[in-house]
PDB file of N, CA, C and O in Angstrom:
ATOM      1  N   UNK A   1     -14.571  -9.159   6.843  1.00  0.00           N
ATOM      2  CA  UNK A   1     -13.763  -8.104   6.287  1.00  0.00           C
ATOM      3  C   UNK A   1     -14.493  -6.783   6.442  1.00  0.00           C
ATOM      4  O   UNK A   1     -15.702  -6.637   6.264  1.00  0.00           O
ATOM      5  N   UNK A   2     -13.602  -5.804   6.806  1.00  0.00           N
ATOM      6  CA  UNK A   2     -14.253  -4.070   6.811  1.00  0.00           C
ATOM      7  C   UNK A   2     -14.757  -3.956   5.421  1.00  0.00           C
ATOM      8  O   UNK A   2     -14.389  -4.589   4.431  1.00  0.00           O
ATOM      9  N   UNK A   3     -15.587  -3.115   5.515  1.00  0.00           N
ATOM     10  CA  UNK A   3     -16.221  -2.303   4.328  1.00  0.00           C
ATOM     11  C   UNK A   3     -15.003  -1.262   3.181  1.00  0.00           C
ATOM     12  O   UNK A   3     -14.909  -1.054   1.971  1.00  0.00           O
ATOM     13  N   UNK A   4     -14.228  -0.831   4.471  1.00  0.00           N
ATOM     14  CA  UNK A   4     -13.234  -0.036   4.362  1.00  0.00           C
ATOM     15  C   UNK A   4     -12.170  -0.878   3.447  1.00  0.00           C
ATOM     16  O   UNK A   4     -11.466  -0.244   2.661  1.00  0.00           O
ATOM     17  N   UNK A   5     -12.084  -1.857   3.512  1.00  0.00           N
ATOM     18  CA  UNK A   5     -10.993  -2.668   2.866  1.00  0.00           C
ATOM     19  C   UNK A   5     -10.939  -2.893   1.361  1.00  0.00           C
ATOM     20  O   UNK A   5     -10.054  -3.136   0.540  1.00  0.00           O
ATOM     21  N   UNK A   6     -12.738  -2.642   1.336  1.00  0.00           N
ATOM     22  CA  UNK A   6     -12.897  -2.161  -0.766  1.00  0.00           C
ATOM     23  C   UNK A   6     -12.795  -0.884  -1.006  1.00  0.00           C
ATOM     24  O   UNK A   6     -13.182  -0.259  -1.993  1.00  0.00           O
ATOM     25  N   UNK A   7     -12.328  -0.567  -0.190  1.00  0.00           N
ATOM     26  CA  UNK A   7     -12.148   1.227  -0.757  1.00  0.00           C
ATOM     27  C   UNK A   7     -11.311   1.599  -2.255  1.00  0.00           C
ATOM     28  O   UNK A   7     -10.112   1.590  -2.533  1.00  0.00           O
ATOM     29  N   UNK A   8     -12.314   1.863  -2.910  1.00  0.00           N
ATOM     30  CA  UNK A   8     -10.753   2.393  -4.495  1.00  0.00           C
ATOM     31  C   UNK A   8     -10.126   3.127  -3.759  1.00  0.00           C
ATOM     32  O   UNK A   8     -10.273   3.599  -2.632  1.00  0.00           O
ATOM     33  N   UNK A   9      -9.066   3.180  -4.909  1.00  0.00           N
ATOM     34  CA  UNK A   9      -7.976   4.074  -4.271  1.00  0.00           C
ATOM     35  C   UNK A   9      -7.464   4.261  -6.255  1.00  0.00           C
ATOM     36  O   UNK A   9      -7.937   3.681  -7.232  1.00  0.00           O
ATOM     37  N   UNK A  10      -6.413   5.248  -6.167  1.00  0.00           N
ATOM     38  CA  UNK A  10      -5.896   5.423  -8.001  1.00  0.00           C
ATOM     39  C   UNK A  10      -5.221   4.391  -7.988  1.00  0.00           C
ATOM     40  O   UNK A  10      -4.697   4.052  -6.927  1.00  0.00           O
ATOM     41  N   UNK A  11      -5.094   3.810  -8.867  1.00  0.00           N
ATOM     42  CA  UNK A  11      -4.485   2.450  -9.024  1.00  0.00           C
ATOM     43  C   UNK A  11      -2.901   2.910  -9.002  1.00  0.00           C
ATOM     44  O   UNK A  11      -2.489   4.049  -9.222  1.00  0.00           O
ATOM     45  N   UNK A  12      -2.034   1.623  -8.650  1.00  0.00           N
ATOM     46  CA  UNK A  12      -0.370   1.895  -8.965  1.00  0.00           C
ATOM     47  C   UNK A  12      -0.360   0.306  -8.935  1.00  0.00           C
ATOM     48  O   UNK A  12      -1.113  -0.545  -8.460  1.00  0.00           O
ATOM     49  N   UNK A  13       1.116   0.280  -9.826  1.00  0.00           N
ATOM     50  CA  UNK A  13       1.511  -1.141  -9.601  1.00  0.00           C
ATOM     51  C   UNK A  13       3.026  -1.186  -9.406  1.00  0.00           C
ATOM     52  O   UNK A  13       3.894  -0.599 -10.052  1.00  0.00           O
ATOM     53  N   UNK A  14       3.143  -1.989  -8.400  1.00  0.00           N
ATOM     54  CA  UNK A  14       4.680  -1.765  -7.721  1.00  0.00           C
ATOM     55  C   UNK A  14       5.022  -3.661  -8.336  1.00  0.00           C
ATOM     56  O   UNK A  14       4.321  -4.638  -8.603  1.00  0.00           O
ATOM     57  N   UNK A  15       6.855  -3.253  -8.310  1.00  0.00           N
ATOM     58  CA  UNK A  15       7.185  -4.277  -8.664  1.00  0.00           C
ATOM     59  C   UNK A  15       8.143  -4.709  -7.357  1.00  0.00           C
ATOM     60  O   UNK A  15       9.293  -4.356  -7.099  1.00  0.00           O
ATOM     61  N   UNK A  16       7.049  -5.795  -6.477  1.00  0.00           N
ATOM     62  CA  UNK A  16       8.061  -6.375  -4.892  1.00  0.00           C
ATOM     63  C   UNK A  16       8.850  -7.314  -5.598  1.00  0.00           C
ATOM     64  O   UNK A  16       8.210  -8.079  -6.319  1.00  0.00           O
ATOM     65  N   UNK A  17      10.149  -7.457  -5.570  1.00  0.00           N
ATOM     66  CA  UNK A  17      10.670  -9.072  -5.681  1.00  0.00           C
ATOM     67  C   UNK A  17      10.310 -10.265  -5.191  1.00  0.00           C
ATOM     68  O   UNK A  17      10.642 -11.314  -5.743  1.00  0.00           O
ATOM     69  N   UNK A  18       9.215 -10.188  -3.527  1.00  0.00           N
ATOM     70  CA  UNK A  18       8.540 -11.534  -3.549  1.00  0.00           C
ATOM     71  C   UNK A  18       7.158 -11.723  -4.115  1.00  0.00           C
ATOM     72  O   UNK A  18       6.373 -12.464  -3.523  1.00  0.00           O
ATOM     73  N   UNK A  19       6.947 -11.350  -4.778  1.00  0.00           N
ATOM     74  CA  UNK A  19       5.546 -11.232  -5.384  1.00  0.00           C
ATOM     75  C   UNK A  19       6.244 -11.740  -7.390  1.00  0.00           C
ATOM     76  O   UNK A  19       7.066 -11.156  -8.097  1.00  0.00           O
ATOM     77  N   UNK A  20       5.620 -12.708  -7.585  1.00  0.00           N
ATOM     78  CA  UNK A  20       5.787 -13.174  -8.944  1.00  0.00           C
ATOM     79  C   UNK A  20       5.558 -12.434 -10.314  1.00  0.00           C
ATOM     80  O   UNK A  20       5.963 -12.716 -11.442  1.00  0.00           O
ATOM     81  N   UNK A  21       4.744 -11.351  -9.836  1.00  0.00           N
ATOM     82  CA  UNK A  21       4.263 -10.245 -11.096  1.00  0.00           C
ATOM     83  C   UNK A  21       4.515  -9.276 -10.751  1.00  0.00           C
ATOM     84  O   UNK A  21       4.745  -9.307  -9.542  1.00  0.00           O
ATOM     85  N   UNK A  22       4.650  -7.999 -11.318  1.00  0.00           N
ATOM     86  CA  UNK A  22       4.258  -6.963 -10.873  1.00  0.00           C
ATOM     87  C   UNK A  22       2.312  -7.287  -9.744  1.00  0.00           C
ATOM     88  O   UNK A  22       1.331  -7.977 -10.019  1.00  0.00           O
ATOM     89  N   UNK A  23       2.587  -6.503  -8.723  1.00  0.00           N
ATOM     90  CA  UNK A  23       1.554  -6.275  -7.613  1.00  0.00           C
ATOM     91  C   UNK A  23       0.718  -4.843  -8.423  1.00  0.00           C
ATOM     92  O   UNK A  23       1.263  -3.739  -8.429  1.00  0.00           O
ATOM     93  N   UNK A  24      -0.443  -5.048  -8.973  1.00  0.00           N
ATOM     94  CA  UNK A  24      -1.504  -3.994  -9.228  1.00  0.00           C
ATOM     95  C   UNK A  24      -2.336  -3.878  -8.107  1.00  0.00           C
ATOM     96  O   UNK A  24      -2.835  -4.927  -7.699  1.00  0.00           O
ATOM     97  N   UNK A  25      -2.696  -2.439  -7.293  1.00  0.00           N
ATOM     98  CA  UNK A  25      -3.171  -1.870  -6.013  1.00  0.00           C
ATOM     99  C   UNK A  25      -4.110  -1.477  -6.506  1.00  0.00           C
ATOM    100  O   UNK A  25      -3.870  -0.965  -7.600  1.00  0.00           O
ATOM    101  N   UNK A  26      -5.422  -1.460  -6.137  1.00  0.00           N
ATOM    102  CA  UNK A  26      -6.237  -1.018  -6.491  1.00  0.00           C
ATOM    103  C   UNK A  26      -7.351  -0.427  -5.739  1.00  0.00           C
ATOM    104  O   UNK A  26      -8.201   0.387  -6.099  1.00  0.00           O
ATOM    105  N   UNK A  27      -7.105  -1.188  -4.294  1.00  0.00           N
ATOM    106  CA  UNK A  27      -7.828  -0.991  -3.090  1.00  0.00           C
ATOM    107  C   UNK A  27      -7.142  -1.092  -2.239  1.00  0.00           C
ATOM    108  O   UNK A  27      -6.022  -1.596  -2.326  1.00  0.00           O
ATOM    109  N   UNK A  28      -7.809  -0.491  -0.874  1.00  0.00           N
ATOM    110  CA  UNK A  28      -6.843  -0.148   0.543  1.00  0.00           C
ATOM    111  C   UNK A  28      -6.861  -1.586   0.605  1.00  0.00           C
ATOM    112  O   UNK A  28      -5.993  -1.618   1.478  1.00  0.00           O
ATOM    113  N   UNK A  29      -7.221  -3.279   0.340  1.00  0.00           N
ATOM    114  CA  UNK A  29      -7.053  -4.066   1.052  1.00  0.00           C
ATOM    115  C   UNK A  29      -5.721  -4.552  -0.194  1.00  0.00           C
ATOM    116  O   UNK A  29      -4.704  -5.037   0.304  1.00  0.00           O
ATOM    117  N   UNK A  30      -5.757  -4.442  -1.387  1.00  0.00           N
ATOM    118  CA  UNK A  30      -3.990  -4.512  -1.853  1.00  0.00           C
ATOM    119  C   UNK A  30      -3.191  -4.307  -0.981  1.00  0.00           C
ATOM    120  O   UNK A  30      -2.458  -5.051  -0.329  1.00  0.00           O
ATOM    121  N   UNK A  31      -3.489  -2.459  -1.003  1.00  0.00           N
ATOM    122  CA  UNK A  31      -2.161  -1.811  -0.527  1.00  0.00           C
ATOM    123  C   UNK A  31      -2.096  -2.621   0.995  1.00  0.00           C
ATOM    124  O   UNK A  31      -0.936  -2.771   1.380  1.00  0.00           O
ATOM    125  N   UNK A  32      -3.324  -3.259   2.073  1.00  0.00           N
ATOM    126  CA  UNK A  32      -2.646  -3.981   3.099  1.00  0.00           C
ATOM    127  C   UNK A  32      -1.788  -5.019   2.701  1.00  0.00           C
ATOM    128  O   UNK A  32      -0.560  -4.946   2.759  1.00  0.00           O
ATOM    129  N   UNK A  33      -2.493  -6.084   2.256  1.00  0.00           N
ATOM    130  CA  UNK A  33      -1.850  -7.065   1.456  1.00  0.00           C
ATOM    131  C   UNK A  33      -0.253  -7.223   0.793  1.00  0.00           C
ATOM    132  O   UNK A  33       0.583  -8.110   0.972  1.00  0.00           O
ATOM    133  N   UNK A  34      -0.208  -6.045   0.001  1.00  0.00           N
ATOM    134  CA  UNK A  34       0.942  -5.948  -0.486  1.00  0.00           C
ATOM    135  C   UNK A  34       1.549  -5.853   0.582  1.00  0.00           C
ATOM    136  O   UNK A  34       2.263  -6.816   0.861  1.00  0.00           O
ATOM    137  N   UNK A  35       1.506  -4.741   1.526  1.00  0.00           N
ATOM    138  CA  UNK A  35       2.921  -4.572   3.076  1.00  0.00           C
ATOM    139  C   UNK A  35       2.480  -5.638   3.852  1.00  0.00           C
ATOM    140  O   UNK A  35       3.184  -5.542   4.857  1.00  0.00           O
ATOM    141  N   UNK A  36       1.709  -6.643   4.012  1.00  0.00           N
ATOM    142  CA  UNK A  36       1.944  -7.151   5.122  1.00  0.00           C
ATOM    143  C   UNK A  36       2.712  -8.965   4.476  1.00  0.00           C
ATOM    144  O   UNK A  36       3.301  -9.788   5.178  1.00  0.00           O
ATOM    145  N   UNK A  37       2.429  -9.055   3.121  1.00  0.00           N
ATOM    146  CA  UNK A  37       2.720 -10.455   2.471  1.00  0.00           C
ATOM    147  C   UNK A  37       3.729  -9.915   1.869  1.00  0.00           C
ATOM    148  O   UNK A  37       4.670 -10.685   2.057  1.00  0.00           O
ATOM    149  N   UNK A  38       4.191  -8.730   1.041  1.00  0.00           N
ATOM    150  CA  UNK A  38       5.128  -9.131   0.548  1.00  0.00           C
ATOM    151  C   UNK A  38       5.733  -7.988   0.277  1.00  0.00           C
ATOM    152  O   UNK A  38       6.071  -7.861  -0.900  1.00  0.00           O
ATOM    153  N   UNK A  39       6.045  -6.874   1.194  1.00  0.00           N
ATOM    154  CA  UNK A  39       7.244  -5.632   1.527  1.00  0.00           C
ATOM    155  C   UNK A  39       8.648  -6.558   1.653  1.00  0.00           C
ATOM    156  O   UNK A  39       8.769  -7.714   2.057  1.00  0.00           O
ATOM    157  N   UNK A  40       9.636  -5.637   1.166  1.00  0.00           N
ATOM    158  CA  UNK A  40      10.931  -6.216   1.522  1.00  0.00           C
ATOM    159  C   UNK A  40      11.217  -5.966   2.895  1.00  0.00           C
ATOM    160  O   UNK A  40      11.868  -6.878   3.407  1.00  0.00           O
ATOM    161  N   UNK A  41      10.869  -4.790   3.836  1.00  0.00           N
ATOM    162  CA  UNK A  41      11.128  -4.484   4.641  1.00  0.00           C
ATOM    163  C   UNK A  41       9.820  -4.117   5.555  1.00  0.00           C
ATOM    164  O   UNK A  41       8.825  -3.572   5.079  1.00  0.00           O
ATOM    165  N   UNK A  42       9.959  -4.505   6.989  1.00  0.00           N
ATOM    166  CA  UNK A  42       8.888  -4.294   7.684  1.00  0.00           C
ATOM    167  C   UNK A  42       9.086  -3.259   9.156  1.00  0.00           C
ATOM    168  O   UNK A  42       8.495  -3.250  10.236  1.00  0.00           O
ATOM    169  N   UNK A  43      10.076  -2.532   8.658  1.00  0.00           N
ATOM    170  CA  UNK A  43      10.490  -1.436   9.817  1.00  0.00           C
ATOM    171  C   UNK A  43      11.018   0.150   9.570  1.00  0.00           C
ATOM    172  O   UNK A  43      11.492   0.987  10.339  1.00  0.00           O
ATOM    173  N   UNK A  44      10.718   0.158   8.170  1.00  0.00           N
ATOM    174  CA  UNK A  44      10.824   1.677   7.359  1.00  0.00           C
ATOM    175  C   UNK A  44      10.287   2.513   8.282  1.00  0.00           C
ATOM    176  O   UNK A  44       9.384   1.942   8.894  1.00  0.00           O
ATOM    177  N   UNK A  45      10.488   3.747   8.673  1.00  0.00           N
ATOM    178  CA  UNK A  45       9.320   4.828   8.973  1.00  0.00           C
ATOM    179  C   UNK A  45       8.520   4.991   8.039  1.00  0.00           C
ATOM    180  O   UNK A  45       7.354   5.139   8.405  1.00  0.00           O
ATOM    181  N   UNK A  46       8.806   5.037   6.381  1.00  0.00           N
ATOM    182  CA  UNK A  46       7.755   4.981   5.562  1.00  0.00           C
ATOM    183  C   UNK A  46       6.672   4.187   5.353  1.00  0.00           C
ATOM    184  O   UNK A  46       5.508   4.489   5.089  1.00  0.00           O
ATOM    185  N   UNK A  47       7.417   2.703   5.565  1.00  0.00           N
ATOM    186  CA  UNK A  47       6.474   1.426   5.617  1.00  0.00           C
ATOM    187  C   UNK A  47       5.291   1.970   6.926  1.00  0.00           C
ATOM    188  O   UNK A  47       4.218   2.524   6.686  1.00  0.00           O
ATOM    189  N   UNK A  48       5.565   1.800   7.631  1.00  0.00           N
ATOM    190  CA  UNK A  48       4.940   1.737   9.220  1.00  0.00           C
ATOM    191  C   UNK A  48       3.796   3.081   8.954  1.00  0.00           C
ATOM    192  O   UNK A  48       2.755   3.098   9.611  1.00  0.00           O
ATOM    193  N   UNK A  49       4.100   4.195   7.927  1.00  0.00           N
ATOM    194  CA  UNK A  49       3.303   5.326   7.627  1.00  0.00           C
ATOM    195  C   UNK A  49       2.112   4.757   7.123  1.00  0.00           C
ATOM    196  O   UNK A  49       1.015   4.686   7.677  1.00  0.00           O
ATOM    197  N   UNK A  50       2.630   4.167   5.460  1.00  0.00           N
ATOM    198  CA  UNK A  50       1.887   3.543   4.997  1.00  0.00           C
ATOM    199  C   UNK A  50       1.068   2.359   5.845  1.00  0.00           C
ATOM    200  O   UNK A  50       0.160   2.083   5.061  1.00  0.00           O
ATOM    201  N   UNK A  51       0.944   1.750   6.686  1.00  0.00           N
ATOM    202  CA  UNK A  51       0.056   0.834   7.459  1.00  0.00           C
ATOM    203  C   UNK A  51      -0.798   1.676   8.248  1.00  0.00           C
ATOM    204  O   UNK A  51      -1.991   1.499   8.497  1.00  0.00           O
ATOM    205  N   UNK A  52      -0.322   2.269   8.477  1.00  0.00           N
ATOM    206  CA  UNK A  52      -1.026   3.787   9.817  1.00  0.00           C
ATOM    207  C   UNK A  52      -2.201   4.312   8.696  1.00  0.00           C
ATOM    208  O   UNK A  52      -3.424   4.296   8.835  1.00  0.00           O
ATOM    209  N   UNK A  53      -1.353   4.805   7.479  1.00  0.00           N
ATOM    210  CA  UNK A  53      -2.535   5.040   6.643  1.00  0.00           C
ATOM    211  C   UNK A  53      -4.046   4.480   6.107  1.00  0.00           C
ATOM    212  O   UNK A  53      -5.193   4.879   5.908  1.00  0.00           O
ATOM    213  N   UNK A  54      -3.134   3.165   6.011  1.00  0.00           N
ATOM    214  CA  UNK A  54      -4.491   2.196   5.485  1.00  0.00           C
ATOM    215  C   UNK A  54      -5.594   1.807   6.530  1.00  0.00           C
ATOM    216  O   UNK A  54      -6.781   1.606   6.270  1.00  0.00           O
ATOM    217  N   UNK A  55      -4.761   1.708   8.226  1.00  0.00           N
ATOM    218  CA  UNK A  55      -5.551   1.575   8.866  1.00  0.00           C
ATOM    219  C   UNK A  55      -6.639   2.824   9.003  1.00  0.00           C
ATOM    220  O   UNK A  55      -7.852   2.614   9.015  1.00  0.00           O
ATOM    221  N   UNK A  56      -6.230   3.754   9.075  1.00  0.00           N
ATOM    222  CA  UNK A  56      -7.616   5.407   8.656  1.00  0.00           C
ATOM    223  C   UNK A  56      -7.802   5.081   7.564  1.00  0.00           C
ATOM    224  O   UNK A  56      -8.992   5.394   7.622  1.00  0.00           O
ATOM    225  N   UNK A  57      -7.668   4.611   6.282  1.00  0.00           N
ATOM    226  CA  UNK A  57      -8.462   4.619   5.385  1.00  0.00           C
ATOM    227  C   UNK A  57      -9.796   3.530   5.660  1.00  0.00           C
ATOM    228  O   UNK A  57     -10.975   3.826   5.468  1.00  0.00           O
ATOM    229  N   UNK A  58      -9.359   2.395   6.087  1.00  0.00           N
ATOM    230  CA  UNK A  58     -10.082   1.307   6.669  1.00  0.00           C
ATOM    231  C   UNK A  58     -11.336   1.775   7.590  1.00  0.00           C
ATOM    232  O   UNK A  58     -12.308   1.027   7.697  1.00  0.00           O
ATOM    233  N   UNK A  59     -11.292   2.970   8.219  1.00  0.00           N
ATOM    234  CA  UNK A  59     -11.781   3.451   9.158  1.00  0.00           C
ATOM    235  C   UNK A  59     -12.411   4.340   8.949  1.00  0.00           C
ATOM    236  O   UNK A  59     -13.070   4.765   9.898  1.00  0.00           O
ATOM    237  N   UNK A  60     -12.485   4.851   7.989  1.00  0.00           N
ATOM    238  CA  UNK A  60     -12.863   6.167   7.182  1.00  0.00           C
ATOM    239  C   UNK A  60     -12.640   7.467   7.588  1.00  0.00           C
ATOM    240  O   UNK A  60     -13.336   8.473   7.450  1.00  0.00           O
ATOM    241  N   UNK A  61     -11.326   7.261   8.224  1.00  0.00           N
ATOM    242  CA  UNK A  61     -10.908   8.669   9.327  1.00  0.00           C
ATOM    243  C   UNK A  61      -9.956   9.539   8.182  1.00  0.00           C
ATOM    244  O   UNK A  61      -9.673  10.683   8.536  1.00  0.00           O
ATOM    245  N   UNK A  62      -9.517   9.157   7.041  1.00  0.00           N
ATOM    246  CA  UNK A  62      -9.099   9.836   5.919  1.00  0.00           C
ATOM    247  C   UNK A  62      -9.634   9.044   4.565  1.00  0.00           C
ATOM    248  O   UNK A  62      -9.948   7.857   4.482  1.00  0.00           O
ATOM    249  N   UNK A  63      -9.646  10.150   3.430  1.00  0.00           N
ATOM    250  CA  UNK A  63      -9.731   9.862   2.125  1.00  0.00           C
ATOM    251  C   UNK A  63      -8.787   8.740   1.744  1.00  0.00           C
ATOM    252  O   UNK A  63      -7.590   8.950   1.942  1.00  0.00           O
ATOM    253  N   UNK A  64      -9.187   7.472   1.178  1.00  0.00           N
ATOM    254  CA  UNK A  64      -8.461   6.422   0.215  1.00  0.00           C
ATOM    255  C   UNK A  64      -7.722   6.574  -0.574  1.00  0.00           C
ATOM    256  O   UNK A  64      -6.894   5.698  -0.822  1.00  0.00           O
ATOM    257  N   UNK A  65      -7.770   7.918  -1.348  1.00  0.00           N
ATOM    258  CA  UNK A  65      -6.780   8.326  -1.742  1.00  0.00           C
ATOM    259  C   UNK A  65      -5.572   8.606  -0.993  1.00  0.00           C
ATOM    260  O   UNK A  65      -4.637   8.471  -1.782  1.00  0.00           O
ATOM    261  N   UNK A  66      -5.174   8.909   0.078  1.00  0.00           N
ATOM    262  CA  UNK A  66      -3.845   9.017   0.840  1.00  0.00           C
ATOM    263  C   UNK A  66      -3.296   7.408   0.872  1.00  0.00           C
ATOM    264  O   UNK A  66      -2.107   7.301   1.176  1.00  0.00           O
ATOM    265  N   UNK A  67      -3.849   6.452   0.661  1.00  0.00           N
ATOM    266  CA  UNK A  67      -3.196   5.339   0.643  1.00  0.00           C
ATOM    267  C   UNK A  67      -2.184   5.722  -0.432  1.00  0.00           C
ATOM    268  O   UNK A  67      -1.071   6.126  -0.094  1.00  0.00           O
ATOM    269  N   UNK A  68      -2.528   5.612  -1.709  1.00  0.00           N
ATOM    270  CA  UNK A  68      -1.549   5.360  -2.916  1.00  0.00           C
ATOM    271  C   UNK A  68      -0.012   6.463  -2.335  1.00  0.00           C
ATOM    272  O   UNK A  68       1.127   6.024  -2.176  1.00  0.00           O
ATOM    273  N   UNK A  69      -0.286   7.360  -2.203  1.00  0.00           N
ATOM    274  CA  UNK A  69       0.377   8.695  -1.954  1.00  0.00           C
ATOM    275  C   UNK A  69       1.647   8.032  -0.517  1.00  0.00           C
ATOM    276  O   UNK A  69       2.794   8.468  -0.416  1.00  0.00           O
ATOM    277  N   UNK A  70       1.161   7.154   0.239  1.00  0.00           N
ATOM    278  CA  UNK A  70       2.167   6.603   1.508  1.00  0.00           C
ATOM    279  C   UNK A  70       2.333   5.573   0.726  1.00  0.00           C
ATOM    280  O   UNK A  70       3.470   5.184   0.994  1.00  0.00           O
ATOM    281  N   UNK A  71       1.706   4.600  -0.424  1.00  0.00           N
ATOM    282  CA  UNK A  71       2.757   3.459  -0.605  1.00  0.00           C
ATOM    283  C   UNK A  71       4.254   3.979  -2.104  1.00  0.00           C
ATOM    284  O   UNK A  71       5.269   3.328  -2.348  1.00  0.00           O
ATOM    285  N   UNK A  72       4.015   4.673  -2.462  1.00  0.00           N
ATOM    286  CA  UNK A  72       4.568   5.510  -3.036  1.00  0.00           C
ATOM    287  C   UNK A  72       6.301   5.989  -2.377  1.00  0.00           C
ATOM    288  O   UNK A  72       7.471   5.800  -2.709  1.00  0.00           O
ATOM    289  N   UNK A  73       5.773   6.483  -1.608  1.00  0.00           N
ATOM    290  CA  UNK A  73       6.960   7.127  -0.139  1.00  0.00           C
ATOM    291  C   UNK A  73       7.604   5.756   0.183  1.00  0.00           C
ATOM    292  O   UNK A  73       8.658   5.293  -0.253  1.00  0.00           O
ATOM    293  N   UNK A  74       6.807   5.274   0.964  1.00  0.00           N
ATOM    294  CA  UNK A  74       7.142   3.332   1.228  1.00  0.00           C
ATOM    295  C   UNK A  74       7.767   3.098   0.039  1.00  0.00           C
ATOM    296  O   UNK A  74       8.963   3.181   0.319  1.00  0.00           O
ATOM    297  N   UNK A  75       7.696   2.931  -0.763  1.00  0.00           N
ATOM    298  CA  UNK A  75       8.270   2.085  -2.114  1.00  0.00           C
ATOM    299  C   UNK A  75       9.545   2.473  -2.240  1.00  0.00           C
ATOM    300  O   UNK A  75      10.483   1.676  -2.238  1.00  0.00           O
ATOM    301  N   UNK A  76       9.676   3.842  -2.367  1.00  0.00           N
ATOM    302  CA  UNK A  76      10.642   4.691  -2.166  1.00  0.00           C
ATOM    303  C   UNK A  76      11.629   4.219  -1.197  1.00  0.00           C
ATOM    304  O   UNK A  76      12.789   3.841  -1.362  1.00  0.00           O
ATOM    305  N   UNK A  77      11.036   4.307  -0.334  1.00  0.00           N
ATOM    306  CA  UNK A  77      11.903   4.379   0.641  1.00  0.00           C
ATOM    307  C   UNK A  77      12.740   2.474   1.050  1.00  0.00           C
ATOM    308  O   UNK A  77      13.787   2.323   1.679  1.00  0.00           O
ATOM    309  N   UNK A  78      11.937   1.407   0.505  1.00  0.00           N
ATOM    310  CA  UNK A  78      11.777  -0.092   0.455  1.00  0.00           C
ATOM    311  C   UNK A  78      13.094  -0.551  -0.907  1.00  0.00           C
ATOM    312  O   UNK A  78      13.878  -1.498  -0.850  1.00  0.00           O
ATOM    313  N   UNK A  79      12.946   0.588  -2.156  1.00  0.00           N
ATOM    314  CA  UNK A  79      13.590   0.219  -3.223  1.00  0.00           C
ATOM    315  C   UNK A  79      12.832  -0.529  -4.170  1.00  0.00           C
ATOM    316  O   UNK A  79      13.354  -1.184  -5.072  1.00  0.00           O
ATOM    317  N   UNK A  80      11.465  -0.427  -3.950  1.00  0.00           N
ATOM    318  CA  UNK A  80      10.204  -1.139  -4.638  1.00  0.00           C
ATOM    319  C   UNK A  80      10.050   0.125  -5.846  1.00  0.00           C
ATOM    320  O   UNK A  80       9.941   1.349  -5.775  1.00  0.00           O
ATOM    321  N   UNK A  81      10.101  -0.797  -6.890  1.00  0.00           N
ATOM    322  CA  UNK A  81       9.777  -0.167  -8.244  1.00  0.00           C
ATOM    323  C   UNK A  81       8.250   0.352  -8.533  1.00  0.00           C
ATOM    324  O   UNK A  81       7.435  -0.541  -8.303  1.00  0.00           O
ATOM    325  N   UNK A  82       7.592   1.740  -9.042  1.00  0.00           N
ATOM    326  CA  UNK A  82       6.643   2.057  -9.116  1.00  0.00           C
ATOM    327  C   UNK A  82       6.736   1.910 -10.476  1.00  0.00           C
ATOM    328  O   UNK A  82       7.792   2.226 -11.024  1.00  0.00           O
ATOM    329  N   UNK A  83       5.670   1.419 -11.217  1.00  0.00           N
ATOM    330  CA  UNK A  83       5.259   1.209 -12.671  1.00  0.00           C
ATOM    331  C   UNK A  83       4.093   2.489 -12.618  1.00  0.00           C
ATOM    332  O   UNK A  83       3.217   2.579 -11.759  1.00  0.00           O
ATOM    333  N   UNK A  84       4.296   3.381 -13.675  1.00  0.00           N
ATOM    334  CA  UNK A  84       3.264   4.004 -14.238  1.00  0.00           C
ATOM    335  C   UNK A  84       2.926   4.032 -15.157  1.00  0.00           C
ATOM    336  O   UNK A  84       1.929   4.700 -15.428  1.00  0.00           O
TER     337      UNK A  84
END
């Protein structure tokens, strides 16, 4: 596993319908996790942002913080409930 993949990030917790709980994000390897196991949709322009993102966060080519900020948009855009 990347180094990049424990990156904090501000926490959010989205509520996917295939996921049994609410999903708490806490690191760029959630926010992979969450879109690649259990997004409703895998062809959003938002979704596909959010993966683009995590992969530079992974990479350290942007701040970890821009993860939360694209799954957010994604969620949005998916119909995925944001809990704050």
């Amino acid at each position: 596993m990347k180094p990049g993949m424990r990156r904090k990030i501000p926490s959010i917790t989205l509520t996917v319908e295939s996921a049994m709980s609410p999903r708490r994000i806490n690191t760029v390897q959630d926010a992979v996790e969450t879109l690649l196991d259990h997004w409703p949709i895998d062809d959003g322009e938002e979704y596909l942002t959010a993966v683009h993102v995590c992969l530079d966060a992974i990479h350290g080519r942007i701040a970890p913080e821009a993860v939360r900020d694209a799954m957010v948009k994604a969620a949005e855009e998916a119909g995925v409930s944001v809990l704050q």
